[in-house]
One Martini backbone bead per residue (centre of mass of N, CA, C, O) as a GRO file, in nm:
protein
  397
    1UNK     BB    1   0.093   0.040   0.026
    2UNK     BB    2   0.066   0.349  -0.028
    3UNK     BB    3   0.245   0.655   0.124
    4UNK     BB    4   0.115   0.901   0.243
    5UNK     BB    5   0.170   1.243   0.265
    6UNK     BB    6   0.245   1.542   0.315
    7UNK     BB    7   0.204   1.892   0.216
    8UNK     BB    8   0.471   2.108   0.215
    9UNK     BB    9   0.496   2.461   0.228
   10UNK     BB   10   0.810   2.596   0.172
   11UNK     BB   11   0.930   2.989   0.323
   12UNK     BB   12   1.085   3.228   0.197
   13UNK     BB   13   1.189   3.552   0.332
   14UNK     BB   14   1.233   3.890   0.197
   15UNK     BB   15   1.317   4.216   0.370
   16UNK     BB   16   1.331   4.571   0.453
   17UNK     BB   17   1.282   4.422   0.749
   18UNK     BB   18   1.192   4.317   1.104
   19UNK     BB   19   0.941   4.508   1.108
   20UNK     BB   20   0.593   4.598   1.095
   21UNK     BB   21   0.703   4.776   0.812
   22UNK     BB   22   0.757   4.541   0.631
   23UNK     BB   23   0.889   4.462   0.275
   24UNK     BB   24   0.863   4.238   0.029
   25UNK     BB   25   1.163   4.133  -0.190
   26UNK     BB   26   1.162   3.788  -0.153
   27UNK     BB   27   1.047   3.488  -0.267
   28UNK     BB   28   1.052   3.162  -0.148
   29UNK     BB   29   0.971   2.816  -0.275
   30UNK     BB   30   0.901   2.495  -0.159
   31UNK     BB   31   0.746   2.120  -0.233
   32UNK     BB   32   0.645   1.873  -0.039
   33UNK     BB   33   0.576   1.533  -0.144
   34UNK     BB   34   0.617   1.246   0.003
   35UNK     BB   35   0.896   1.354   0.070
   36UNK     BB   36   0.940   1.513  -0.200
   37UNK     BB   37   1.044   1.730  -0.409
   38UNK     BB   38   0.838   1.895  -0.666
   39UNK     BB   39   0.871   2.234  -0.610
   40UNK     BB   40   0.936   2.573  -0.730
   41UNK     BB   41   0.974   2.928  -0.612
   42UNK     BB   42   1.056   3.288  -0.750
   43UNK     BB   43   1.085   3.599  -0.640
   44UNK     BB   44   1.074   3.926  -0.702
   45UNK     BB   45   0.999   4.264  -0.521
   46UNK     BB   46   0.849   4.579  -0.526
   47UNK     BB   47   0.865   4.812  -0.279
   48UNK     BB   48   0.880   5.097  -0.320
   49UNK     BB   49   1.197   5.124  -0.233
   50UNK     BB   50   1.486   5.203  -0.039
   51UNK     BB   51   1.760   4.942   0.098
   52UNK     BB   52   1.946   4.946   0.293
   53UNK     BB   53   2.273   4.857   0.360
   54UNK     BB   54   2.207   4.598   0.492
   55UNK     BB   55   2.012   4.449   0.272
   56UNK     BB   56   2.197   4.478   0.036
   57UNK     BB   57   2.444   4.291   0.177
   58UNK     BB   58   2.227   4.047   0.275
   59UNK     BB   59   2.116   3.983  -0.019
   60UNK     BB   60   2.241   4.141  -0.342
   61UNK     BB   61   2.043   4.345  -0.333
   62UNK     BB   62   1.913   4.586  -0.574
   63UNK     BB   63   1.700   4.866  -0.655
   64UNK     BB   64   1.743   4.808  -0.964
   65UNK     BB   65   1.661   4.510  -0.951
   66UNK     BB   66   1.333   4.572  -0.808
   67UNK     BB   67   1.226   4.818  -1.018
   68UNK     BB   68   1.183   4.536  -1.248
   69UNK     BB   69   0.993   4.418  -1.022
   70UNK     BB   70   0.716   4.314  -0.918
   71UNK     BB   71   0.447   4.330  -0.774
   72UNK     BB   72   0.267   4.178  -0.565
   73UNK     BB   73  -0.010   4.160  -0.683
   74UNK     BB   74   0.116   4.002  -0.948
   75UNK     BB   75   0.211   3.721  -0.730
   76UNK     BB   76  -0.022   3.616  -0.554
   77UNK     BB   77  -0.158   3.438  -0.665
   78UNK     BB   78   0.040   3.198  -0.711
   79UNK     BB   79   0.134   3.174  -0.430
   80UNK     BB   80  -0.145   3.112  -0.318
   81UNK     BB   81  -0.166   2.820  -0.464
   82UNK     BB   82   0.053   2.680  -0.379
   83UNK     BB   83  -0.020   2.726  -0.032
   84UNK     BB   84  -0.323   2.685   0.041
   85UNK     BB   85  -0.286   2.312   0.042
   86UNK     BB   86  -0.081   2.325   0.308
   87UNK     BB   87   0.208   2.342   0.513
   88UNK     BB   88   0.333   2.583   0.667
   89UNK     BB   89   0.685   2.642   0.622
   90UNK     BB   90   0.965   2.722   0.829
   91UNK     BB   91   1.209   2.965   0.982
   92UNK     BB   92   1.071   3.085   1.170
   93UNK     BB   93   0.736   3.109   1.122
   94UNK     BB   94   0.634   3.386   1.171
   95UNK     BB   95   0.740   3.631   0.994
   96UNK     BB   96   0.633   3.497   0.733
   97UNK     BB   97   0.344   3.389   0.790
   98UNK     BB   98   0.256   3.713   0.851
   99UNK     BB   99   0.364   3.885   0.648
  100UNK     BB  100   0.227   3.695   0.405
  101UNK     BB  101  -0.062   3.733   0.505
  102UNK     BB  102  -0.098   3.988   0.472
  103UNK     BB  103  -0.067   4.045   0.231
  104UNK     BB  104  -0.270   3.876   0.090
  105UNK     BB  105  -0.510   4.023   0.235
  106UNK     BB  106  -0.433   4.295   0.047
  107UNK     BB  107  -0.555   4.102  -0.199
  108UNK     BB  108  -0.796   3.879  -0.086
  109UNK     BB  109  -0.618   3.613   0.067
  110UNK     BB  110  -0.641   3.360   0.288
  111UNK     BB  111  -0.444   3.267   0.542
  112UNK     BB  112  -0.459   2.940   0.756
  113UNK     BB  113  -0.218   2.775   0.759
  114UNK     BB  114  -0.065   2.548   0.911
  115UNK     BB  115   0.217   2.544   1.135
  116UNK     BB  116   0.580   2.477   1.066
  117UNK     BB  117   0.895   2.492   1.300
  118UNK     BB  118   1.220   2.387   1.265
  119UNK     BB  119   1.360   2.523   1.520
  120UNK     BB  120   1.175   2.325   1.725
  121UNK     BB  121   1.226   2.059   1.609
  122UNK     BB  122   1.509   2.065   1.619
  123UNK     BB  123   1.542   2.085   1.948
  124UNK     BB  124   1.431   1.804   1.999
  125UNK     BB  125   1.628   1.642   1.780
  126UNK     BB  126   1.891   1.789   1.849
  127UNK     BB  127   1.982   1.843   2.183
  128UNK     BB  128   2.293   1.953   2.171
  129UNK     BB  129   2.274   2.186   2.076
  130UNK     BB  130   2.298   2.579   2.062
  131UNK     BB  131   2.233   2.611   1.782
  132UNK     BB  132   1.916   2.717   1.548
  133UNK     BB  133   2.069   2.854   1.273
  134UNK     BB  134   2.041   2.753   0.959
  135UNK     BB  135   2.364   2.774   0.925
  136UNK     BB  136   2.414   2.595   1.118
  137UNK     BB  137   2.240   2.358   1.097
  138UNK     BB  138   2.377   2.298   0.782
  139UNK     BB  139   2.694   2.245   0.910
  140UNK     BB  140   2.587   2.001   1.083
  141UNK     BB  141   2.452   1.841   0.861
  142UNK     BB  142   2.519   1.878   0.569
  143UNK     BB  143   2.392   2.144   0.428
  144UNK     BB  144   2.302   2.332   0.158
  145UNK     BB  145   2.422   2.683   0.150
  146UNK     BB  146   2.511   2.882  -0.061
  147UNK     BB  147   2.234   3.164  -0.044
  148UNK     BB  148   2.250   3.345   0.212
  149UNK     BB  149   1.946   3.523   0.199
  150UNK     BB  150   1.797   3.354  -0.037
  151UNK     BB  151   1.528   3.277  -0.072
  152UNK     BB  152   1.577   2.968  -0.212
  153UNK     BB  153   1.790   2.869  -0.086
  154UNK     BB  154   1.663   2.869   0.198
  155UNK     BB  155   1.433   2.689   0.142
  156UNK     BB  156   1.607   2.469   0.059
  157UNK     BB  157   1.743   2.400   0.339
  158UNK     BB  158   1.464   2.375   0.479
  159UNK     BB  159   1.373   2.136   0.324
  160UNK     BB  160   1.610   1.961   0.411
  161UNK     BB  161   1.553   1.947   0.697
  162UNK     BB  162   1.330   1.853   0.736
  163UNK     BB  163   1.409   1.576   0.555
  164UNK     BB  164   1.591   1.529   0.843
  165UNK     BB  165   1.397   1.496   1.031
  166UNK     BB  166   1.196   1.268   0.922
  167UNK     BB  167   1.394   1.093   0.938
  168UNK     BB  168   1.489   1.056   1.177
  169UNK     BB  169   1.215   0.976   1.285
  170UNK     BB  170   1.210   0.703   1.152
  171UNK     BB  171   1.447   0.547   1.378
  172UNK     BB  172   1.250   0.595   1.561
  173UNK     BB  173   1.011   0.456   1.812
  174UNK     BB  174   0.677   0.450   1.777
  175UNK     BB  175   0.661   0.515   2.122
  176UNK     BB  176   0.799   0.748   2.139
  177UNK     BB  177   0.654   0.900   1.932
  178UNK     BB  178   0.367   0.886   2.116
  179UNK     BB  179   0.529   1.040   2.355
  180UNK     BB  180   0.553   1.313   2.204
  181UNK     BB  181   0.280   1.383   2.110
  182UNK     BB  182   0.158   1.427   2.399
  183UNK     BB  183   0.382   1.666   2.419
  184UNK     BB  184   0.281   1.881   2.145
  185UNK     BB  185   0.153   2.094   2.342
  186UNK     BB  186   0.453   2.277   2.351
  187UNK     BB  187   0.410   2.359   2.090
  188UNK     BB  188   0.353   2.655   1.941
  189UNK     BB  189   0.267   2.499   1.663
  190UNK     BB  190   0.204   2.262   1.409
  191UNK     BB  191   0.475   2.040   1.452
  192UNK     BB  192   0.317   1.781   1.524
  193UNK     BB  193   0.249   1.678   1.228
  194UNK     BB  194   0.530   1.574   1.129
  195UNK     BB  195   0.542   1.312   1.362
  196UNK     BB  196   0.236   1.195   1.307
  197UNK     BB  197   0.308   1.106   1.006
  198UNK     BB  198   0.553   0.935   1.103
  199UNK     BB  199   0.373   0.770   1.311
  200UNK     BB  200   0.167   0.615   1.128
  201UNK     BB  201   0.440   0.477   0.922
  202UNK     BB  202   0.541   0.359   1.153
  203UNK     BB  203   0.676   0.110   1.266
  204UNK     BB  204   0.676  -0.162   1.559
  205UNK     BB  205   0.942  -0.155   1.543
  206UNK     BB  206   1.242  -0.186   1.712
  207UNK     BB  207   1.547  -0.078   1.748
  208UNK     BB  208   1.870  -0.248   1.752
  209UNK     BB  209   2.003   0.018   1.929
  210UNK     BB  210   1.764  -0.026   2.158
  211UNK     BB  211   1.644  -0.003   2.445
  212UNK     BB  212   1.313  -0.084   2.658
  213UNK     BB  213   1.204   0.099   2.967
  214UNK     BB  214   0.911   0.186   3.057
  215UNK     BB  215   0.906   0.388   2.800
  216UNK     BB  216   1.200   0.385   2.764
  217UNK     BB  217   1.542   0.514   2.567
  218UNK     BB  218   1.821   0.328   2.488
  219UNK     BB  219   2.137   0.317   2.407
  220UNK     BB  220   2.310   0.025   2.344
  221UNK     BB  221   2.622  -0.101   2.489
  222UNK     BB  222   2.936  -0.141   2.383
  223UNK     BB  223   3.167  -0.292   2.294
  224UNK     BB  224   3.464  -0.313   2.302
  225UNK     BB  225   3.784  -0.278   2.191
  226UNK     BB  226   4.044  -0.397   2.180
  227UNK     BB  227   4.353  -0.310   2.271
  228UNK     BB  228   4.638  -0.116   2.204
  229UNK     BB  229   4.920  -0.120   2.175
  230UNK     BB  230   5.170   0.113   2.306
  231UNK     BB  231   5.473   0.234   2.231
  232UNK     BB  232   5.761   0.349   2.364
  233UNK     BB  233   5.737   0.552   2.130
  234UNK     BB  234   5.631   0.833   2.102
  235UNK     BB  235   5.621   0.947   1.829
  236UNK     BB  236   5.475   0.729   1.697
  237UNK     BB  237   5.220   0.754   1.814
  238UNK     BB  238   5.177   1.042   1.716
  239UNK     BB  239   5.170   0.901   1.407
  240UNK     BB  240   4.915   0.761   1.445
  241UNK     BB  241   4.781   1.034   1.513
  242UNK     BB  242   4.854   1.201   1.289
  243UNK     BB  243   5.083   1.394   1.445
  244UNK     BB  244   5.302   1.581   1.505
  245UNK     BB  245   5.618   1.655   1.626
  246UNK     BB  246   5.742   1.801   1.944
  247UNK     BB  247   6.033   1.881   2.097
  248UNK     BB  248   5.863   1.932   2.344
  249UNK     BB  249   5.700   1.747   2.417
  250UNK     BB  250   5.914   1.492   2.362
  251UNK     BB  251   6.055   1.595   2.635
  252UNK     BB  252   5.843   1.556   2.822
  253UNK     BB  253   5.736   1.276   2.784
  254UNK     BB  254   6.025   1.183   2.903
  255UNK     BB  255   6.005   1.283   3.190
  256UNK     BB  256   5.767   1.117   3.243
  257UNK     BB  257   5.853   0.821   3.179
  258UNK     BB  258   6.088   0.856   3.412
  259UNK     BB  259   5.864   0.906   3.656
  260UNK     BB  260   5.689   0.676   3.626
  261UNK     BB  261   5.933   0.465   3.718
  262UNK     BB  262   6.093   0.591   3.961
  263UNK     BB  263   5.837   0.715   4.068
  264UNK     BB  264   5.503   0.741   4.312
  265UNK     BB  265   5.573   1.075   4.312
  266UNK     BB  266   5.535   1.355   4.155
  267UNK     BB  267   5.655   1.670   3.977
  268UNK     BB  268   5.535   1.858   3.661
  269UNK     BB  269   5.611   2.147   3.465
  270UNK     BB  270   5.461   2.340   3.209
  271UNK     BB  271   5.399   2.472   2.922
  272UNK     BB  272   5.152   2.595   2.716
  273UNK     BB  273   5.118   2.477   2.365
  274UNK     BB  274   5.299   2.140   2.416
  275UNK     BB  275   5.056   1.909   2.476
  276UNK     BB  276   5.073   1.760   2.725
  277UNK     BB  277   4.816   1.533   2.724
  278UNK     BB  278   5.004   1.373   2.550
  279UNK     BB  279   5.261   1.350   2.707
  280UNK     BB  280   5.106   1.207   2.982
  281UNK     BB  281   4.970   0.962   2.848
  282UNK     BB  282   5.140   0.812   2.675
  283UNK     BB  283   5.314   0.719   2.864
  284UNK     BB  284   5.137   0.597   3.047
  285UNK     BB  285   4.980   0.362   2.857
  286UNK     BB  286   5.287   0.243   2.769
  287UNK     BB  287   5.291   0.101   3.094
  288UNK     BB  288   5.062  -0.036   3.125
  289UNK     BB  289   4.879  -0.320   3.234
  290UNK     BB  290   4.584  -0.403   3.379
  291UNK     BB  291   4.539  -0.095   3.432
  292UNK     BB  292   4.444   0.205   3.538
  293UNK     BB  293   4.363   0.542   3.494
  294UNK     BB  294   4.333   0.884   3.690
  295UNK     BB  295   4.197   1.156   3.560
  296UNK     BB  296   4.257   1.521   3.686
  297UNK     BB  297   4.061   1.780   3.674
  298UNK     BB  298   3.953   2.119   3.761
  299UNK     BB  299   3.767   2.116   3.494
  300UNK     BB  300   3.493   2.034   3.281
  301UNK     BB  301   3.596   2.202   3.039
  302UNK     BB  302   3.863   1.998   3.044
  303UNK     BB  303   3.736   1.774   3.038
  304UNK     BB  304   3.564   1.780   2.789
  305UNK     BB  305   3.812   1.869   2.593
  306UNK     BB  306   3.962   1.578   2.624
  307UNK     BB  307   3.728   1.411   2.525
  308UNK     BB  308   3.691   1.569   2.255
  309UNK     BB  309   4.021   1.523   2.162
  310UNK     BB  310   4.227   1.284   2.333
  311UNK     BB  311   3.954   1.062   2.383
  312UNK     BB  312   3.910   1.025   2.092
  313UNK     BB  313   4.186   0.937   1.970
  314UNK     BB  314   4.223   0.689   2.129
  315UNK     BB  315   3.991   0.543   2.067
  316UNK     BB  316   4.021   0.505   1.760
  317UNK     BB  317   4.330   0.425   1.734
  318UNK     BB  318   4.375   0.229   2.066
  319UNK     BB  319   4.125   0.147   2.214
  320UNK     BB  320   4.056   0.368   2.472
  321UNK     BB  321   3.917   0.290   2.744
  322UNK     BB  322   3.678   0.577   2.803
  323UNK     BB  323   3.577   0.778   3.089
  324UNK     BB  324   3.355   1.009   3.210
  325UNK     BB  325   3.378   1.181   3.531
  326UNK     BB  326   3.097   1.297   3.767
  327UNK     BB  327   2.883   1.397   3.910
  328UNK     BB  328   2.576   1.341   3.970
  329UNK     BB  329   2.431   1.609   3.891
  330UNK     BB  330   2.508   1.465   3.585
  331UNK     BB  331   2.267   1.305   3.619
  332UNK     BB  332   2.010   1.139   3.548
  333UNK     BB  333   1.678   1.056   3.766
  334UNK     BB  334   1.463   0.811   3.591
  335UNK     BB  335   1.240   0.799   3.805
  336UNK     BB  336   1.154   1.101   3.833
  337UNK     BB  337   1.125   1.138   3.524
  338UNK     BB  338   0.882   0.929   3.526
  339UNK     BB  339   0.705   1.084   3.667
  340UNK     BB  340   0.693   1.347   3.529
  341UNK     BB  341   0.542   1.198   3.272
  342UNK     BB  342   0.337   1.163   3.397
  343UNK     BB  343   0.244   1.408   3.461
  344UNK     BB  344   0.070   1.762   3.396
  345UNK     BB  345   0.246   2.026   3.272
  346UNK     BB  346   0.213   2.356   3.243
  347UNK     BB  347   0.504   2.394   3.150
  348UNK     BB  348   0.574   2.414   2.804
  349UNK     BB  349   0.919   2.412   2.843
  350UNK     BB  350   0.893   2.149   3.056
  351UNK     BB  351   0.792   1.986   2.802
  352UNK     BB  352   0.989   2.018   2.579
  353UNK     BB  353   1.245   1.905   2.754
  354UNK     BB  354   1.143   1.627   2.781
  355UNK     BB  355   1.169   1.562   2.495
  356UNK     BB  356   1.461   1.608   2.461
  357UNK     BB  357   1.534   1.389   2.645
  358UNK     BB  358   1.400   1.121   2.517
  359UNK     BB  359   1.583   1.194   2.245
  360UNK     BB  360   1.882   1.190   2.452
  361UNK     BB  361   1.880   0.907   2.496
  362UNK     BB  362   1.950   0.734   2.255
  363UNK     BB  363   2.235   0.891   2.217
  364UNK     BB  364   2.376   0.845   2.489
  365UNK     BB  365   2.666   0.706   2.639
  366UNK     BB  366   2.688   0.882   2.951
  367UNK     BB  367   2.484   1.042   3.079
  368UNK     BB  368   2.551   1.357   3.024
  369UNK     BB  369   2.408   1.696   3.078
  370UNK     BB  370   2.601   1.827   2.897
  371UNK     BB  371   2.525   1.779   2.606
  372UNK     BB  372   2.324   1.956   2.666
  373UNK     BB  373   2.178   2.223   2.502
  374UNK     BB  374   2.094   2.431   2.671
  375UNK     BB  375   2.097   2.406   2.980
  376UNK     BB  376   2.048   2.628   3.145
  377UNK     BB  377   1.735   2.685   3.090
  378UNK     BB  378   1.689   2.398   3.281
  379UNK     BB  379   1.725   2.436   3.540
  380UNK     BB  380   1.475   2.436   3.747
  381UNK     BB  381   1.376   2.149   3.675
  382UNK     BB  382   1.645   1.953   3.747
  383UNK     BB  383   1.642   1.948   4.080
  384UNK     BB  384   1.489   1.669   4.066
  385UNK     BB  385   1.634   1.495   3.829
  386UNK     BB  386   1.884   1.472   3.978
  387UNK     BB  387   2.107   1.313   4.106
  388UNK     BB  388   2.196   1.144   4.440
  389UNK     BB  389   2.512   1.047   4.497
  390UNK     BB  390   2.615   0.815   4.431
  391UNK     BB  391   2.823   0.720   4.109
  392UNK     BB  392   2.793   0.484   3.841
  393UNK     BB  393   2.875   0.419   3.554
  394UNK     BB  394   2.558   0.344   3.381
  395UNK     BB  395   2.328   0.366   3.595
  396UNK     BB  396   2.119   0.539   3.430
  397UNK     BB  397   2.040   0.212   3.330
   0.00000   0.00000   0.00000
């Protein structure tokens, strides 16, 4: 049986402000139906007015150039027909959708169309960025957005992103997506459209990478590979990750090496910029053998900065079994979690985070609520939520 999809009707406006007295100068629309592009549209638009210096740098439209372009009034009919009887999609899709829908009505067409934005979407289905404005969003994704602010480039990577959003949504469990439909009345827009659409269609087989407790998805727990012995020869090592060899380092390294076999507690002071953790990692992993070892360091934001990059190097090359310790407080407290999704929260926000965190369980291998982006804002929601006490690694499975 052939399988319907909505038909979305993505739009992107460029306009000579973003202020109530805003005139559209650019319009940009794609048609997505059945999961696939199948109409483009684009037209520019006279506003009959001169460009501000910031908009023509950030369009590269000319006066000039817009001059010769219809008035609104007469791709009105065109626009309408396109978008009349779709769900519009925008990026922010208030400023569109309502700026569209004005000039519309004046013109005597009345715009109406549920409205789903990408931007929220992004957030819940994304939930570790900091930031989802289209050019981060299209860089993080690998989507294409040659010429940005011009109205159909960027619909078009709307509308890839949307396609992208889509396809997530297809990986995740029937179960969860229905558990996200349950809390969509935290979206601004009728953005829950395009989950219900994926979960229609969504078989009722569980992903084979997710185990599922209690009606949450956890992403189930790798085995590790045999690690990889370590030369004892320094240069080696760093040539097999990839990297130069540098003489401060490598003189480090070497000091390193010999106060690890001779003395069983040491201090040894280094400049900055030599390398340091390279330094001491390599000579320390390449002497041990069936023992762990235990690195301390004073700041998260140092202890993250190690875990993605030289615990992701020893990974990758030496299948070095490495795992971020942090307090109790850095890891959701499961059952609580659980307790929290029986309530009805009044709290919109506060309902969005928890969807963020449903499909951040999918994701996560550490269980550390640093990976969430904007972790700030749900300071407050978080207080009953974080573990409390003794914390052991996957504990929170």
């Amino acid at each position: 049986m052939k399988t319907i999809g909505n038909r979305y009707v993505v739009v992107d406006l460029e306009a000579t402000s973003t202020g109530s007295k805003a005139k559209i100068i650019q319009v940009g629309i794609v048609v997505i139906e059945d999961g696939k592009i199948v109409d483009h549209y684009t037209t520019d638009v006279n506003p009959h007015e001169p460009l501000d210096a910031h908009i023509k740098e950030l369009t590269g439209l000319t006066d000039q150039r817009l001059a010769q372009a219809p008035d609104f009034s007469q791709v009105a009919r065109k626009i309408f027909d396109l978008v009349e009887d779709g769900i519009f999609v925008a990026h922010n899709v208030q400023f569109d959708a309502n700026l569209l829908a004005e000039n519309l009505f004046l013109e005597g067409y009345e715009l109406r169309n549920p409205r789903v934005d990408t931007v929220e979407l992004a957030q819940v289905f994304f939930p570790e960025l900091e930031k989802y404005s289209l050019p981060i969003l299209c860089q993080e994704l690998g989507i294409p957005l040659k010429h940005a602010h011009t109205a159909l480039s960027d619909a078009q990577a709307t509308a890839e992103l949307l396609l992208f959003l889509r396809e997530k949504m297809l990986q995740l469990p029937k179960g969860l997506l229905e558990r996200l439909l349950e809390m969509a009345d935290a979206l601004l827009y009728e953005s829950y459209l395009v989950i219900e659409e994926i979960f229609r269609n969504q078989s009722i087989l569980t992903s084979p990478d997710l185990v599922e407790v209690q009606g949450l998805y956890f992403k189930k727990t790798t085995v590790p590979l045999k690690p990889r012995k370590l030369s004892q020869d320094f240069s080696k090592n760093i040539s097999l990750l990839n990297l130069e060899v540098r003489e401060e380092q490598e003189r480090f390294a070497k000091e390193v090496g010999l106060l690890l076999k001779d003395e069983p507690v040491s201090l040894i002071q280094a400049p900055t910029g030599i390398g340091k953790t390279y330094g001491y990692l390599l000579p320390a992993l390449s002497q041990v053998e069936n023992r762990q070892i235990v690195l301390s360091v004073p700041t998260k934001i140092l202890q993250n900065q190690i875990m993605e990059e030289e615990g992701k190097g020893l990974k990758e090359v030496f299948h070095t079994d490495i795992h971020s310790l942090k307090g109790p407080q850095n890891y959701l407290k499961l059952d609580a979690f659980y307790r929290s999704l029986q309530e009805n929260d009044e709290n919109r926000l506060f309902r969005r985070f928890k969807m963020q965190l449903l499909v951040w369980l999918t994701e996560t291998e550490t269980g550390d609520l640093d990976e969430i982006g904007q972790l700030y804002r749900y300071q407050h929601f978080l207080r009953d939520l974080r573990m409390m006490g003794i914390y052991h690694p996957r504990a929170y499975l």
